[in-house]
C-alpha positions as CSV (number, residue, x, y, z in Angstrom):
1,X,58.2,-69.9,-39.3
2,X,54.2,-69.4,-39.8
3,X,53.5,-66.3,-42.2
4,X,50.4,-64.2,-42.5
5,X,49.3,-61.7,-44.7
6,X,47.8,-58.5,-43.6
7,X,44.0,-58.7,-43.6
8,X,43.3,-55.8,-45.9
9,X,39.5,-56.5,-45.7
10,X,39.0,-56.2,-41.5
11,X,38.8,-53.1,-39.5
12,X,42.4,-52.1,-39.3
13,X,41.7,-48.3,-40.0
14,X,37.8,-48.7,-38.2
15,X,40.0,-46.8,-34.9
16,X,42.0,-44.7,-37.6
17,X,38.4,-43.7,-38.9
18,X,36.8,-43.3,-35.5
19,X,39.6,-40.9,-34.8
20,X,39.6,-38.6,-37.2
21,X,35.8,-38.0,-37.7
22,X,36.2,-37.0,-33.8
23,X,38.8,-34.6,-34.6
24,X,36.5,-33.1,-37.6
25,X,33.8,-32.6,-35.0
26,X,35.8,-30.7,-32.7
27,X,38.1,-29.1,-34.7
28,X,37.8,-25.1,-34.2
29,X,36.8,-23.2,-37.3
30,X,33.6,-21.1,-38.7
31,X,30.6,-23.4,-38.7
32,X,31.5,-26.2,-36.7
33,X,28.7,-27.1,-34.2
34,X,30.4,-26.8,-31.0
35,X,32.7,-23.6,-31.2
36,X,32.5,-20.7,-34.1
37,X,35.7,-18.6,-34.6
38,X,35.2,-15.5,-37.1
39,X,38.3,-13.5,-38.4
40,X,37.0,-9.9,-39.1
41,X,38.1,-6.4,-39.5
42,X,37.9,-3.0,-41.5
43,X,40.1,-0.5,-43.2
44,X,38.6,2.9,-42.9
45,X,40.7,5.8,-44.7
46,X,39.5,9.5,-45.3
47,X,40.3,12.9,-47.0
48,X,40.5,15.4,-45.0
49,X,40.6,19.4,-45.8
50,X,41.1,21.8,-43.9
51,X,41.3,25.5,-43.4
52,X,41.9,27.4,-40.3
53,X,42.0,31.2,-41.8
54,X,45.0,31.8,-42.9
55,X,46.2,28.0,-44.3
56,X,44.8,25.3,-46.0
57,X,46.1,21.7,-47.0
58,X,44.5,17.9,-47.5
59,X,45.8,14.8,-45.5
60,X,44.9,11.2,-46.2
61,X,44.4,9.6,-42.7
62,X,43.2,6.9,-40.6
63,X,40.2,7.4,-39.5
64,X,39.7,8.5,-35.5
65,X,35.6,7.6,-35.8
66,X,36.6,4.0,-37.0
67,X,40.0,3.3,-37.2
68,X,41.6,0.5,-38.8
69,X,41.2,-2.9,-37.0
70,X,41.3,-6.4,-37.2
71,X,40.1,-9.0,-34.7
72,X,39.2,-12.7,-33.6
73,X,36.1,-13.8,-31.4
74,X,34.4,-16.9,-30.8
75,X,31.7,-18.7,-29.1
76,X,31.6,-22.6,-27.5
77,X,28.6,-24.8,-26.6
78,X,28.7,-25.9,-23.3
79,X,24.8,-27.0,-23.5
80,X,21.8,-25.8,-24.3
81,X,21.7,-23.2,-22.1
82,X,25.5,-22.5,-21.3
83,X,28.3,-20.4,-23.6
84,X,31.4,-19.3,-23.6
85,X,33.2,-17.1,-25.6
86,X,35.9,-15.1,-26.4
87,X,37.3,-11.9,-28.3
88,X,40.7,-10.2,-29.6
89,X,40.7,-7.0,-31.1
90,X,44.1,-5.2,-32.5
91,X,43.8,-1.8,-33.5
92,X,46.4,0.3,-36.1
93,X,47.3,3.6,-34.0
94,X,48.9,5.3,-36.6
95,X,48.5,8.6,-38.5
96,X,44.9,8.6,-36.8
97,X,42.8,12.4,-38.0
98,X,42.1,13.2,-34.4
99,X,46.4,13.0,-33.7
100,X,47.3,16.1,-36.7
101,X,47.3,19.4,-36.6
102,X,48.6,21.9,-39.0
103,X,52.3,21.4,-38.1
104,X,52.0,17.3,-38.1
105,X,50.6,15.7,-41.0
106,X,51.7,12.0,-40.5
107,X,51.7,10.6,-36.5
108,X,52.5,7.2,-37.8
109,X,54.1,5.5,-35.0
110,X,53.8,1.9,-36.3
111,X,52.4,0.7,-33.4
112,X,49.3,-1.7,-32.9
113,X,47.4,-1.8,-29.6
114,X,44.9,-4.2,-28.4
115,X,41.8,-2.5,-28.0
116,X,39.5,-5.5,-26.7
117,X,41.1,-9.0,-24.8
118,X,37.8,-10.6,-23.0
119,X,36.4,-13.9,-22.4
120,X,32.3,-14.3,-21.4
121,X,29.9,-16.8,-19.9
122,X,26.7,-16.3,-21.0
123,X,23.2,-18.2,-20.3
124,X,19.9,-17.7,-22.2
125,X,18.3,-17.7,-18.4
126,X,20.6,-15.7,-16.3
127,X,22.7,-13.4,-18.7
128,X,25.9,-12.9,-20.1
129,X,29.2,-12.2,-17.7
130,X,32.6,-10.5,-19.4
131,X,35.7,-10.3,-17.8
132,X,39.2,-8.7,-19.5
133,X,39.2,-5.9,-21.4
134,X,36.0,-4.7,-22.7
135,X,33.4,-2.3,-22.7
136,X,31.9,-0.7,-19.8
137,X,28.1,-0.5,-19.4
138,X,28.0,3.5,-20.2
139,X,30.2,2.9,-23.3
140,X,28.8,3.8,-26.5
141,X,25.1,4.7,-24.8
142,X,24.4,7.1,-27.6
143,X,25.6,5.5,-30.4
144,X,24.4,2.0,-29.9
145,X,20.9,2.5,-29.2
146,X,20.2,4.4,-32.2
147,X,17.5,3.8,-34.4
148,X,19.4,6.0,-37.2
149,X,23.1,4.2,-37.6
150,X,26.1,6.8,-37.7
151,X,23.8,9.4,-36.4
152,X,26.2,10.3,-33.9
153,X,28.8,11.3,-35.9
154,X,27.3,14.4,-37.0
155,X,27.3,15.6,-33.1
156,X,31.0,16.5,-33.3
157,X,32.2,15.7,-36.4
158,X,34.6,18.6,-37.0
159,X,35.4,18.0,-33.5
160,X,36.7,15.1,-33.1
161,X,38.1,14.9,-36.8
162,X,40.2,17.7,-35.8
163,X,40.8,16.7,-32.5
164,X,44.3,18.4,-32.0
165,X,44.3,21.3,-34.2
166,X,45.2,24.5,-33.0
167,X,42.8,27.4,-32.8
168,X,44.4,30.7,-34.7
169,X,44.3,33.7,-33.3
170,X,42.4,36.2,-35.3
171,X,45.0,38.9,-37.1
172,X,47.9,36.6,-37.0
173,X,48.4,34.7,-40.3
174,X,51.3,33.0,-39.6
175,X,53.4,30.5,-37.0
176,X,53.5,33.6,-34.5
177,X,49.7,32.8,-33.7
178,X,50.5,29.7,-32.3
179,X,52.4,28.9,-28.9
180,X,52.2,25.6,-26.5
181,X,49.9,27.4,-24.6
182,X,47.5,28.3,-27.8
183,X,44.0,26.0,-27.1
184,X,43.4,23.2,-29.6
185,X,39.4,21.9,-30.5
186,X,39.9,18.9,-28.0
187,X,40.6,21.8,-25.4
188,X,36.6,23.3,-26.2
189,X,34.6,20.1,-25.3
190,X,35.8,17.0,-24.1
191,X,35.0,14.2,-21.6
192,X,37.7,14.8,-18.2
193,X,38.2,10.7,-17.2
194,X,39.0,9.8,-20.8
195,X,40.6,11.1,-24.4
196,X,37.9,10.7,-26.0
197,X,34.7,12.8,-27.5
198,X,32.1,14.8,-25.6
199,X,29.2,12.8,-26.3
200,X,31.3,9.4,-25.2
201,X,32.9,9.8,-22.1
202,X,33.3,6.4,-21.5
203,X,35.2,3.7,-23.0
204,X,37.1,0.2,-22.7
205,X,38.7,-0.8,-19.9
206,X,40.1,-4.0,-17.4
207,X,36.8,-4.8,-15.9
208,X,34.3,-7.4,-14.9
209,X,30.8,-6.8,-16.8
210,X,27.5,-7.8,-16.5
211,X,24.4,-8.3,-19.1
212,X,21.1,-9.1,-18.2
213,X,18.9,-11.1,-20.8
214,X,16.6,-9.0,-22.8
215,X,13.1,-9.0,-21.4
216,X,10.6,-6.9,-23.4
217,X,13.2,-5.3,-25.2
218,X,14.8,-3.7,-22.4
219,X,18.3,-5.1,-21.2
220,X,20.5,-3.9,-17.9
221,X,24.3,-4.0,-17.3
222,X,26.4,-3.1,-14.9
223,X,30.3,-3.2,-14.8
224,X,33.3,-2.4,-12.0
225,X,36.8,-2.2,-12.7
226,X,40.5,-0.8,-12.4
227,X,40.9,1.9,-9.3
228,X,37.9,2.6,-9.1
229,X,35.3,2.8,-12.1
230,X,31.9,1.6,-12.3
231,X,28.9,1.8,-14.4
232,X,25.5,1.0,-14.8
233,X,22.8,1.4,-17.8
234,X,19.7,0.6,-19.3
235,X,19.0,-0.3,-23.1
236,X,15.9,-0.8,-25.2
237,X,14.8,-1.3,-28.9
238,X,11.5,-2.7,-29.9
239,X,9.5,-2.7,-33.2
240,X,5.5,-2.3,-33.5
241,X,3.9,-2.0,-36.8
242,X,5.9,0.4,-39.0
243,X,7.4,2.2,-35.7
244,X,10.9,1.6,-33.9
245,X,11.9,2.9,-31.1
246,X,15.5,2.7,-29.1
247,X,16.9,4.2,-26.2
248,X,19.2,3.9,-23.3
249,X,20.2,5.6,-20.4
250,X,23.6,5.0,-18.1
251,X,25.9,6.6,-15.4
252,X,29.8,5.9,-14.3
253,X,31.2,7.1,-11.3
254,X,35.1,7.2,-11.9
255,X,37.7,7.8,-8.8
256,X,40.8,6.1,-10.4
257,X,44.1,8.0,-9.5
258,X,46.2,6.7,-12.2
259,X,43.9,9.3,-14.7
260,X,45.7,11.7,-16.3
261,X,43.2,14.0,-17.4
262,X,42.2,17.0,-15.0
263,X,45.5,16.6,-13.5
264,X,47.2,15.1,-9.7
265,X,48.0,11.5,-10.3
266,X,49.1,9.0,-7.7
267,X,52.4,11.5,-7.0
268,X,50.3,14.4,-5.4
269,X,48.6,12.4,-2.2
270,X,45.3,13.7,-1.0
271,X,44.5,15.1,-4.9
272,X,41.3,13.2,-5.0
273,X,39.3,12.8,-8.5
274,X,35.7,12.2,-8.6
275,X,34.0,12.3,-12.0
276,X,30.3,11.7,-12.2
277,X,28.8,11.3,-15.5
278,X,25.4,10.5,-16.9
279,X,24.6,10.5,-20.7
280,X,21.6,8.9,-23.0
281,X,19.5,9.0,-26.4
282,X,16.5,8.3,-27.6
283,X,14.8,8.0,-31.2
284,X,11.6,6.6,-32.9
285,X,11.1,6.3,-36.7
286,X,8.6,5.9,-38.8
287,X,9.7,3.0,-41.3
288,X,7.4,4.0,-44.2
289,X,8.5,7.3,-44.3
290,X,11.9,7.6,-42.7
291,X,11.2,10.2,-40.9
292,X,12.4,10.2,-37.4
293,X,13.0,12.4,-33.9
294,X,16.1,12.0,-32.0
295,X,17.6,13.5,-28.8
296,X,20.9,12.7,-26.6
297,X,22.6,14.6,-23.7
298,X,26.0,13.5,-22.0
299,X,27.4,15.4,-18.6
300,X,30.5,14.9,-17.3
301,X,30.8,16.6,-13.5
């Protein structure tokens, strides 16, 4: 029978070759041309003392401004013009500062709970469409427009920090000046169609959201989702010389019956909820100097 010996020297690995360098090139990870994926996160702990007349006592806690977090998002290139993208966030719910009070010093229920879960389609001409769990347009319209970074926090930061602390009566010093009926900080200013803050009413929800491009520095979005809640808002930042400026503006109507806030619910028929709220900010600084002028509002009707 004939023999022959392998050629060693033609192109039996040329396809093998071929192969893998298209596998390289569309493999997904950080950097590659066609899609990014970037793992991030944060760890955010605090010391917290406080003092409500009569007792006092320090607890280590998860932060309720930014609480622990960790997350995946990435972006493809469909062409030039065309993206997709994509975003997972997981958030740690446990032993959060705005869940104590001074009978509770650890709410740590070990649970995790997705805070974002999204996918986009965005185009340099025509914008950038969400669609999942995500932002609404109002959400975070006076924080993220702020020329000052964490500026915010100082609107309610005993506030929210000590969300569900109780309010002691004056002249008792003990347990007697507390009953389920006693009021608690989150009971003095809060927003009625969510748990959170005063000055953000609004929050993340199922919805489908869209982002205009930015033109001049100004950019618009709009957003509609669950039963029913929609919103609509304006943002702008520009620099000029040693000045910049940012503002924004935004309003949600919110008629969902599955709330629980302000009370009703889908088991007491014709109990009909109708919040309307507006909120904005606005700040220019001088970059030389630092110094700066601010203002916000946020009403919730």
């Amino acid at each position: 029978l004939p023999v022959e010996a392998a050629d060693l020297g033609g192109d039996c690995c040329a396809d093998i070759e071929e192969r893998v360098a298209e596998l390289e090139a569309t493999t997904v990870r950080k950097g590659n041309k066609k899609v990014k994926v970037e793992l991030y996160g944060r760890v955010n702990r605090v010391i917290n003392f406080w003092n409500d007349g009569a007792e006092s006592n320090v607890y280590s806690l998860n932060s309720s401004y930014n609480t622990d977090r960790f997350g995946i998002r990435g972006k493809g290139k469909i062409s030039d013009d065309w993206s997709s993208g994509f975003v997972i966030e997981i958030e740690d719910t446990g032993n959060q500062s705005r869940f104590v009070n001074q009978f509770n010093d650890n709410t740590d229920n070990g649970l995790l709970r997705v805070r974002k879960s999204a996918i986009s389609l965005e185009s340099k001409t025509y914008g950038k469409v969400w669609l999942g769990l995500q932002e609404m347009a109002k959400d975070n319209i006076t924080k993220d427009t702020f020329v000052i970074k964490g500026l915010d926090q100082t609107m309610h930061a005993d506030f929210y920090m000590n969300w569900s602390f109780f309010l002691r009566q004056k002249g008792f010093n003990n347990a007697e000046a507390f009953s389920p009926s006693t009021p608690r900080f989150q009971d003095i200013g809060r927003c009625y169609s969510t748990s959170s803050s005063a000055f953000d009413c609004s929050t993340r929800r199922n919805e489908v959201r869209y982002d205009t491009p930015e033109w001049w520095g100004f950019i618009g979005s709009a957003s509609w989702g669950e039963d029913d809640i929609w919103s609509a808002s304006l943002r702008f930042q520009k620099e000029w010389d040693n000045w910049k400026v940012g503002a924004g503006y935004a309003y949600e109507g919110f008629t969902d019956e599955l709330v629980q806030n302000g009370g009703g619910g889908v088991f007491f028929q014709g109990f009909k909820r109708d919040f309307k709220e507006w909120a904005g900010s606005a700040s220019v600084i001088h970059k030389p100097t630092g110094l700066f002028v601010w203002a916000a509002n946020s009403n919730s009707e």
